[in-house]
N, C-alpha and C positions, 0 to 999 in steps of 0.2 A: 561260887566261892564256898569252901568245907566250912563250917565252925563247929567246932566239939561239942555235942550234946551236954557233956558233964559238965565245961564251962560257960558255955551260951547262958546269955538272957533271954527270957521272952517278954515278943513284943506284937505289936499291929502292924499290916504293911497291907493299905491302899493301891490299888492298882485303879489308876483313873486312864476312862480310854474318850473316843468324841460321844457327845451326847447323842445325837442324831447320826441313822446310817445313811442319810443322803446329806449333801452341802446346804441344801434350802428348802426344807422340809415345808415352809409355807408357802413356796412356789409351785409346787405339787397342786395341779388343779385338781378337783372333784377329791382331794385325799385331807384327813387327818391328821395335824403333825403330829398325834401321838402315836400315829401308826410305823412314824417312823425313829420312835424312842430304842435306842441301841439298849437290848438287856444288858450289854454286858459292859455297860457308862462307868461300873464302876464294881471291881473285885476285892474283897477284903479277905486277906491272910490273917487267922485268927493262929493265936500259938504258936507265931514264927520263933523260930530260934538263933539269934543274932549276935554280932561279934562284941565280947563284954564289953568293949570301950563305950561301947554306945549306950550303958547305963545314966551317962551323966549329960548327954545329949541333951542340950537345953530346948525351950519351944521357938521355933523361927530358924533353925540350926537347918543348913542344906549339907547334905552330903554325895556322893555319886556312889550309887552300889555296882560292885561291879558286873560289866554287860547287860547291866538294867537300865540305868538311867540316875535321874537326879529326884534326889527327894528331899523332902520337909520336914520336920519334925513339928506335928500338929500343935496347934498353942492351944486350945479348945480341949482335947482328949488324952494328952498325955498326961502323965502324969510319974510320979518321982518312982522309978524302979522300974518303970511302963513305958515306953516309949511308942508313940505314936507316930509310923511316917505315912509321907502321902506323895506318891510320886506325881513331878512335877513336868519334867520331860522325859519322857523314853528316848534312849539310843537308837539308831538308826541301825538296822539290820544289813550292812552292804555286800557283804557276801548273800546274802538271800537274793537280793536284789539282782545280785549280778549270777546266781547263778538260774534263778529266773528270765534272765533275759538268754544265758547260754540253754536253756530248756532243760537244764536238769533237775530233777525232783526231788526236793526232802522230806 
């Protein structure tokens, strides 16, 4: 989605993925379950620039951004003029999906 730099706010946006890169990280015999801590559990967008309505975004506020997914408005880090989101579910990608299963490459 565009938003005009000149009118954009800025804000935070969390990108939350699985903690662990296996299903059952303590089922891994002779292994660490910290060896299976996903780096990347969790990405933070500093300086995003976002659509102004979302100045007044209260905290607990869900919104769906779009071909992202669904987000939160952090109760803990936002703050008045700042808004804090935290995605909550990602959208499913079905064209990838299906173009993986036809073998074609992106």
């Amino acid at each position: 989605h565009w938003v005009s730099a000149e009118h954009a706010i800025t804000g935070e946006v969390r990108i939350y993925d699985h903690l662990f890169t296996v299903p059952e990280p303590a089922a891994v015999k002779d292994a660490d379950f910290k060896d299976f801590i996903n780096p990347n559990s969790l990405i933070t967008l500093k300086d995003c620039k976002l659509e102004p309505g979302l100045i007044d975004a209260k905290p607990g506020s869900i919104y769906q951004f779009e071909r992202q997914g669904y987000f939160c408005v952090d109760t803990r880090d936002s703050k008045e003029g700042f808004p804090v989101f935290n995605r909550s579910v990602a959208l499913r990608d079905t064209w990838a999906k299906i173009k993986k299963k036809q073998g074609v490459k992106t």
